[in-house]
C-alpha positions in Angstrom: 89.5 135.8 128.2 90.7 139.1 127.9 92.3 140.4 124.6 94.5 143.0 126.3 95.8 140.4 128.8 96.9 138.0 126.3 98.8 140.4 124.4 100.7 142.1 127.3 101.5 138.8 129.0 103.0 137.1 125.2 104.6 140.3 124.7 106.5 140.3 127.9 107.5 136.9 127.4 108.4 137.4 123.7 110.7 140.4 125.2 112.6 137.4 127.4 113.2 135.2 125.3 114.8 137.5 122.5 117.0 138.6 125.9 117.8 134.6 126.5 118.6 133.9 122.9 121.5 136.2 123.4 123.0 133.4 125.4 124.5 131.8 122.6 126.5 134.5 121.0 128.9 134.3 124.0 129.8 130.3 123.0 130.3 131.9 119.2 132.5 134.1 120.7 134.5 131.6 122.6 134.8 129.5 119.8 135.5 132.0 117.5 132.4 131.1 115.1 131.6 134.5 114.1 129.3 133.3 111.4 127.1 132.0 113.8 126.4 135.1 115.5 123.5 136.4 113.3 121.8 132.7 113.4 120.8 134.2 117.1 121.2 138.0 117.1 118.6 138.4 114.4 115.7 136.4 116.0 116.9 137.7 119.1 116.5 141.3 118.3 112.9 140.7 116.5 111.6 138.9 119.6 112.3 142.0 121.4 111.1 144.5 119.0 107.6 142.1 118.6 107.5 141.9 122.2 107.4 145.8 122.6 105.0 146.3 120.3 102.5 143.7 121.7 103.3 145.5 125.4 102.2 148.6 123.6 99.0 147.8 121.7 98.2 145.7 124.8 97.7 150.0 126.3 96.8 149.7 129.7 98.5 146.1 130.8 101.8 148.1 130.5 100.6 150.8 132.5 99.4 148.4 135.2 102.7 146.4 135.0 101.1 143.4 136.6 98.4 140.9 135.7 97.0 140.7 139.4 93.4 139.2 138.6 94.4 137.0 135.6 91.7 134.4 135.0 92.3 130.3 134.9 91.4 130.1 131.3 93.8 133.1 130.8 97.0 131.4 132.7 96.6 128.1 130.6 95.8 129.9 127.3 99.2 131.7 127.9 101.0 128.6 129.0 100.8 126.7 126.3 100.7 129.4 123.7 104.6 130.6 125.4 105.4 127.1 125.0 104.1 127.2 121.5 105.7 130.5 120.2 109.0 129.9 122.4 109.2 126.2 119.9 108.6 128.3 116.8 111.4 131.0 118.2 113.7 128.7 119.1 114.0 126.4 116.1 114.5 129.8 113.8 118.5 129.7 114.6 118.5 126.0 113.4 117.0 127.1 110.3 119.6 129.8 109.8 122.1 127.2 110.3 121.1 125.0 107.5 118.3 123.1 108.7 115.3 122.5 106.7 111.9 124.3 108.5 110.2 121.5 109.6 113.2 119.7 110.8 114.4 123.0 112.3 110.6 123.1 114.3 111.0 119.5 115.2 114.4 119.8 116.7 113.2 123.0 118.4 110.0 120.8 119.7 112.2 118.2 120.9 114.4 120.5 122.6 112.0 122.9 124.5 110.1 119.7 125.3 113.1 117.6 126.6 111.9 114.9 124.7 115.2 114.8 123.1 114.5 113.1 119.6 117.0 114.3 117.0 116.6 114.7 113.1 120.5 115.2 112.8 121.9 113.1 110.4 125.4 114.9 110.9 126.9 116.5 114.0 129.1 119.2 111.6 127.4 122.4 113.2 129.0 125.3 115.2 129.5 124.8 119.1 126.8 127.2 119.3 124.3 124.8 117.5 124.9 122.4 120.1 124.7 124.4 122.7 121.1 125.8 122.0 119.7 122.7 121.5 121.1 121.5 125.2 119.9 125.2 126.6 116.3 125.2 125.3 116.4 121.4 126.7 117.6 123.0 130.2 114.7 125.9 129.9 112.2 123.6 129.1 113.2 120.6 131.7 112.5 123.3 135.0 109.5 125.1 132.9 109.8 128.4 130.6 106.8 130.1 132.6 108.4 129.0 136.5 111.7 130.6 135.2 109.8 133.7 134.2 107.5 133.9 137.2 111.0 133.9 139.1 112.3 136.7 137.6 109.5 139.0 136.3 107.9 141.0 138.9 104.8 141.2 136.5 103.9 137.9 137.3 104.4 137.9 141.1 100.7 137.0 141.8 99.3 136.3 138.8 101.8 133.7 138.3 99.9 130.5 140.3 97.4 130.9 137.4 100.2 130.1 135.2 103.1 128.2 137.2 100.0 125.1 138.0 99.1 125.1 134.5 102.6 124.2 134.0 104.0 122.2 136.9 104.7 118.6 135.7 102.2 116.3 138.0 98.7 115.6 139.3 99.1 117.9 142.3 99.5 121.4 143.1 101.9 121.3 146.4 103.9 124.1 147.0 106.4 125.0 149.7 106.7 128.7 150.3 104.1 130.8 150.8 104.4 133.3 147.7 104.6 131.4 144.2 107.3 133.3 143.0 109.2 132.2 146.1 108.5 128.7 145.1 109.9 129.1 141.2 112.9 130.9 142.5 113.8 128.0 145.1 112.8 125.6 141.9 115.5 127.3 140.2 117.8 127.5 142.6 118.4 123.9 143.1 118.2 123.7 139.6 121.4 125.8 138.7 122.9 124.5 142.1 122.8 120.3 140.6 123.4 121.7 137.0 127.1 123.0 138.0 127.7 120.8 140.2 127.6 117.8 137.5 129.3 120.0 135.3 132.3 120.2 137.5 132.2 116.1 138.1 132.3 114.9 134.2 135.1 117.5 133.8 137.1 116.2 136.5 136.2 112.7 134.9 137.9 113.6 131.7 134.9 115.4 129.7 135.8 118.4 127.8 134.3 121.4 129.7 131.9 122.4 126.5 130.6 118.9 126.4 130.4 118.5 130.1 128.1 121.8 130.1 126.0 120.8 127.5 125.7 117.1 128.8 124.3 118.5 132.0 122.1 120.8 130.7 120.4 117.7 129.0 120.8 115.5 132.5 119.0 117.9 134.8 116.4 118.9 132.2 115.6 114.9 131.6 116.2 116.1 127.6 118.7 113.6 126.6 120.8 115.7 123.6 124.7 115.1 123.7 126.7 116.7 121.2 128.0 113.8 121.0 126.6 111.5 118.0 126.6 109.0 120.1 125.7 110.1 123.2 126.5 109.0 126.4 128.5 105.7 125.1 130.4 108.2 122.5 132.8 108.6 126.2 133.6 105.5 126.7 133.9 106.3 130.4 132.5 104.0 133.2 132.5 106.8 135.6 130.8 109.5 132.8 128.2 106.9 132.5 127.7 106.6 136.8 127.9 110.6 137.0 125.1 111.2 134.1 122.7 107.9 135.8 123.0 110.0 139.3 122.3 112.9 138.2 119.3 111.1 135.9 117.9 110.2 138.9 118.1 113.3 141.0 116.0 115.3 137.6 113.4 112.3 138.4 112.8 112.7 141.7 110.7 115.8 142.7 112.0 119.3 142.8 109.9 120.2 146.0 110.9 117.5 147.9 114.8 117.8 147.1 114.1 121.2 148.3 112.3 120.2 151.7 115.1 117.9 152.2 118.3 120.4 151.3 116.6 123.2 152.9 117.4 120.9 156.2 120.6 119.3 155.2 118.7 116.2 155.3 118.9 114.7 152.0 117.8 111.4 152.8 114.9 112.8 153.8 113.7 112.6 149.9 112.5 109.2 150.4 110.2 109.9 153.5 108.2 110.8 150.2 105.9 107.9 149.0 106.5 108.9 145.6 110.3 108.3 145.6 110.4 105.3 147.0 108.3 103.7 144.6 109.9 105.5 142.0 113.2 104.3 143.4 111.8 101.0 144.0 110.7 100.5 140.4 114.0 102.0 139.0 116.4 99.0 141.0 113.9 96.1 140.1 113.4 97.1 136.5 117.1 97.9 136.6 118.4 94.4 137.8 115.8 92.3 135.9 116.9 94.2 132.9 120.5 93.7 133.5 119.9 89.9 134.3 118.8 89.6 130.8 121.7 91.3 129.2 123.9 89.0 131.1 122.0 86.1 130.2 120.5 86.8 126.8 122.6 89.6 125.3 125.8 88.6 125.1 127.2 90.8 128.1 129.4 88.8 129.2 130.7 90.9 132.1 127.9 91.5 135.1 129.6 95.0 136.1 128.9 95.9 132.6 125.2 94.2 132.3 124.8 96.3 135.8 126.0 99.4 134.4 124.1 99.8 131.3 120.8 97.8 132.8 120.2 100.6 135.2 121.5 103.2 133.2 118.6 102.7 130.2 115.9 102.1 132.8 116.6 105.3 134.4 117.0 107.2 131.1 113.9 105.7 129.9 111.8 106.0 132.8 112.7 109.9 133.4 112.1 110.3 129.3 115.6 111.5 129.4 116.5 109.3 126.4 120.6 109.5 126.6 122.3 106.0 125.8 125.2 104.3 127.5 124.3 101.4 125.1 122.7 100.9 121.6 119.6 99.0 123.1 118.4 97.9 119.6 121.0 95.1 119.6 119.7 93.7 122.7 118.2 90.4 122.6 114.3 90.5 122.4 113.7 89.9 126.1 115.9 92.9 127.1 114.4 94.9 124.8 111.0 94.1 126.4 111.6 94.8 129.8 113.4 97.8 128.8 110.0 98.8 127.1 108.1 99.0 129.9 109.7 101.7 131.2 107.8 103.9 128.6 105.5 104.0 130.3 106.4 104.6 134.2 107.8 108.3 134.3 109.5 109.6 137.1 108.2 111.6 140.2 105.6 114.7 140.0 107.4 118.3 140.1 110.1 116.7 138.9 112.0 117.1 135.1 110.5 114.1 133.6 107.6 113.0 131.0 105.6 110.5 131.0 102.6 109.3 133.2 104.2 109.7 136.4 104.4 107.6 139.3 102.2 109.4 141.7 99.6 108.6 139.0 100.7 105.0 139.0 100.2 104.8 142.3 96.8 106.3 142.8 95.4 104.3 140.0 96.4 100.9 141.5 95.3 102.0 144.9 91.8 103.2 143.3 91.9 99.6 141.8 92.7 98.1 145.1 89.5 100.0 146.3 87.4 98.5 144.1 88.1 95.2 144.6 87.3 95.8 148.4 84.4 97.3 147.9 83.3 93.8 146.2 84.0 92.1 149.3 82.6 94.9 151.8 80.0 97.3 149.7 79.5 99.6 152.9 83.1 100.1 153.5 84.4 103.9 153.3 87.9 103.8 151.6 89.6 106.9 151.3 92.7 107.0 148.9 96.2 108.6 150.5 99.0 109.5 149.2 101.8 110.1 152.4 99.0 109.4 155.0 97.1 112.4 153.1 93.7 111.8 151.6 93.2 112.5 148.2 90.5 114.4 147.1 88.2 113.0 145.0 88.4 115.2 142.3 92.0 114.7 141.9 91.5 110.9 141.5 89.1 111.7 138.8 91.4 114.2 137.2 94.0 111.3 136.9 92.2 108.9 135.7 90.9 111.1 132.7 94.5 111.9 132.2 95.5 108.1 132.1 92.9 107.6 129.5 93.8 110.2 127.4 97.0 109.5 127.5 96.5 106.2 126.1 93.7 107.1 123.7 96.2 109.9 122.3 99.2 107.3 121.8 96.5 104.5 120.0 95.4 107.1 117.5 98.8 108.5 116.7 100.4 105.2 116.7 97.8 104.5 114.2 98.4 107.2 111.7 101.6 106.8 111.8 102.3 103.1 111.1 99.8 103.6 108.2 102.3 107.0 106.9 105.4 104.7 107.8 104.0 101.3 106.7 105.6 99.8 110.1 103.8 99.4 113.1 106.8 98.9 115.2 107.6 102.5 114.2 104.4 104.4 114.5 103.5 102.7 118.0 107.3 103.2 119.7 107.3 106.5 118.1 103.8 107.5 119.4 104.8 106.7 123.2 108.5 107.8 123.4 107.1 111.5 121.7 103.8 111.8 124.0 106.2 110.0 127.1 108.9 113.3 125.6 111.3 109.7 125.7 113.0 110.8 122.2 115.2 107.6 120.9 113.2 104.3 120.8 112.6 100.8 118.4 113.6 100.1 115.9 117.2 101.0 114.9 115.9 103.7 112.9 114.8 106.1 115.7 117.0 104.5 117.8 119.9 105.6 119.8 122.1 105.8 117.4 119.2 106.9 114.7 117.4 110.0 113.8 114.0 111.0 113.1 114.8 112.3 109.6 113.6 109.8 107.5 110.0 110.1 108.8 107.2 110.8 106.8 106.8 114.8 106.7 103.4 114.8 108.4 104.4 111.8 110.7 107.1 114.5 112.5 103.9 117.2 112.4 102.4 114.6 114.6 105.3 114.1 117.1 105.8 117.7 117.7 102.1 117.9 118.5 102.6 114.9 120.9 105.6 116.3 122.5 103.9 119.6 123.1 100.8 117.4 125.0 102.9 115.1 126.7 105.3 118.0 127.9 102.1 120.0 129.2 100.5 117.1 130.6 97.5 117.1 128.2 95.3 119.2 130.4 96.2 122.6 129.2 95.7 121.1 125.2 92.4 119.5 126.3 90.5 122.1 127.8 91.1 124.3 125.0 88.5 122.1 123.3 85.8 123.3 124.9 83.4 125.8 123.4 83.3 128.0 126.6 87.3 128.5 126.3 87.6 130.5 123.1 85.2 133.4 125.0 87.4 136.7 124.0 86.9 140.5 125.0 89.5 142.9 124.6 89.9 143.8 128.3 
């Protein structure tokens, strides 16, 4: 890797993000909470200055002004270091506003990693407070380097390097034929659903500062309300619908929303493979978890069992994490079935965490395979995916990923039940911060819980499972090879 690359590439982020932290200081100013102005002008002006100075020792990447022929090992290096340094940046406001450091990193962690976990033990903060935490949630839902490969010419070519090290999913589809093209049409649709449910929970009754912030979270699968209680702090049926549509729509895949808008056929979404499992999984898991409630939990209404059933699957299974209900009172059974979607995830290219279904998918049909080789040895099976084979080395990709994902969340699940002394704790924890799921079992993390009483090193841990689980693990992994940390300065 090249020294000189590194440098001009962080800089020129570093630059952006000071320019985006300026965002806030427009709430502070509708809300007339001058105090909170410095909490953001301060970092923001530092991340500028630090960013020019890195553009200038970086020399002659500033006089180039692009990074045409950046390496692989380059584009993932500076992936997940933006992803580290833009956490660090953004949780510095949160300390100015009171919060301890390592809370203030762990809500900024959660946030830029729409896991959506809170440490808030109180909700008394400026609007502006509430409003960054949604925003980094919204940034980090889409991806921090798509949005900058959108807008920065710099990046124009340089940025498939970077954009595929970042892309949520197995595969590395595209739809237009420049990269930047493709983030800007990402974005687009992006902004385009983001209004648009901000103008439906204001017309249901919302106010328009929580209806902004409460979409920022939906579309960015992030799950922070200002509300302490979040989406059951409303107390509106039709809130609840609006949120569990728009749930869905960050869960199903950016690119194919985008194939099917681009032709005013919108039901063309579930041509895709992909979405129709994913939509298939979401109303069976739904029902069978709203049977139990109006069974076993006392929901003695089947509109309301309905409503909530699907509305937890769907938050769960896109790692949003929002709550129409607290699901910690449900009876054992719900709680069960509600638990296994942890571990679904939504569509590839899409907001959510968590395995993904394409993955799901390709392992059972690598399974199914198997099984008939036993039967025919000589057989030739190819695996497809929308009547497309599937490379080989794809296949092998995910299954490395799916066993890393599980090794990751057995180890951490480990340490922390021994730092929390509950293994209930250390094993929901471990899967809803690696799954970026944020509330989970018990009541203490729950949705109506917060994080803060964890063991200091137990929230080190989480952030470094958001971080892998938001990246998808391969970025973190590869950076454990020997041959990865090669430096030269240009």
């Amino acid at each position: 890797m090249r020294f000189n690359y590194l440098l001009g590439a962080i800089g020129l982020v570093i630059i952006y993000i000071g320019f985006v932290m300026l965002v806030p200081i427009a709430v502070a100013l509708i809300y007339g909470e001058l105090s909170s102005i410095s909490a953001f002008l301060i970092p923001a002006v530092s991340c500028m200055l630090v960013g020019v100075i890195l553009k200038t020792i970086a020399g002659r990447i500033s006089d180039s002004g692009n990074f045409n022929d950046i390496k692989k090992s380059e584009g993932l290096f500076i992936v997940v270091l933006t992803w580290l340094l833009t956490g660090g940046i953004a949780a510095v406001p949160f300390i100015l506003m009171g919060l301890s450091p390592l809370n203030a990193f762990f809500e900024a962690a959660s946030g830029i990693t729409t896991t959506g976990g809170t440490i808030l033990t109180s909700y008394d903060y400026p609007h502006a407070f509430f409003f960054w935490r949604s925003f980094i949630q919204w940034l980090g839902g889409m991806g921090i380097i798509v949005l900058f490969i959108a807008i920065l010419p710099q990046f124009a070519v340089a940025g498939r390097q970077m954009f595929f090290a970042e892309a949520p999913g197995p595969t590395e589809d595209k739809f237009t034929p420049r990269i930047r093209n493709t983030a800007s049409a990402l974005w687009k649709i992006y902004v385009a659903f983001t209004l648009f449910e901000t103008a439906l929970l204001i017309w249901a009754g919302m106010h328009p500062f929580d209806a902004m912030c409460n979409s920022l979270s939906t579309l960015s699968a992030g799950g922070f309300s200002p509300n302490p209680e979040s989406t059951m702090g409303y107390s509106s049926n039709i809130i609840t619908l609006i949120i569990m549509a728009f749930i869905f729509i960050s869960g199903v895949s950016f690119n194919v929303q985008y194939m099917a808008l681009s032709k005013l056929k919108p039901w063309n979404i579930f041509k895709s493979e992909e979405v129709r499992v994913y939509t298939g999984v979401f109303l069976a898991l739904g029902g069978l978890v709203a049977a139990s409630l109006y069974f076993t939990s006392g929901f003695s209404d089947i509109k309301e069992a309905l409503l909530h059933g699907y509305y937890q699957v769907i938050s769960v299974m896109t790692s949003t994490g929002s709550s129409s209900s607290d699901y910690t009172s449900w009876s054992f059974t719900s709680q069960l079935l509600l638990g296994l979607a942890f571990f679904v995830g939504g569509c590839a290219s899409s907001a959510s965490g968590g395995i993904k279904i394409t993955r799901w998918c390709l392992v059972f049909k690598v399974m199914k395979a198997e099984l008939q080789k036993i039967l025919h040895p000589n057989a030739v099976i190819n695996i497809k995916m929308d009547n497309n084979i599937v490379p080989k080395d794809v296949i092998t990709q995910i299954i490395v990923f799916v066993m890393f994902y599980f090794l990751i969340i057995l180890v951490s699940a480990i340490v922390l039940s021994i730092l929390e002394q509950d293994l209930l704790l250390g094993f929901a924890s471990a899967v809803s911060s690696i799954g970026n799921v944020g509330p989970a079992y018990p009541e203490l993390i729950g949705p109506l819980g917060s994080f803060d009483a964890m063991h200091p090193v137990s929230k080190v841990i989480l952030i470094f499972n958001m971080y892998i689980g938001r990246l998808e693990l391969i970025p973190f992994l590869v950076m454990f090879q020997r041959d990865f940390w090669s430096f030269k300065k240009a």
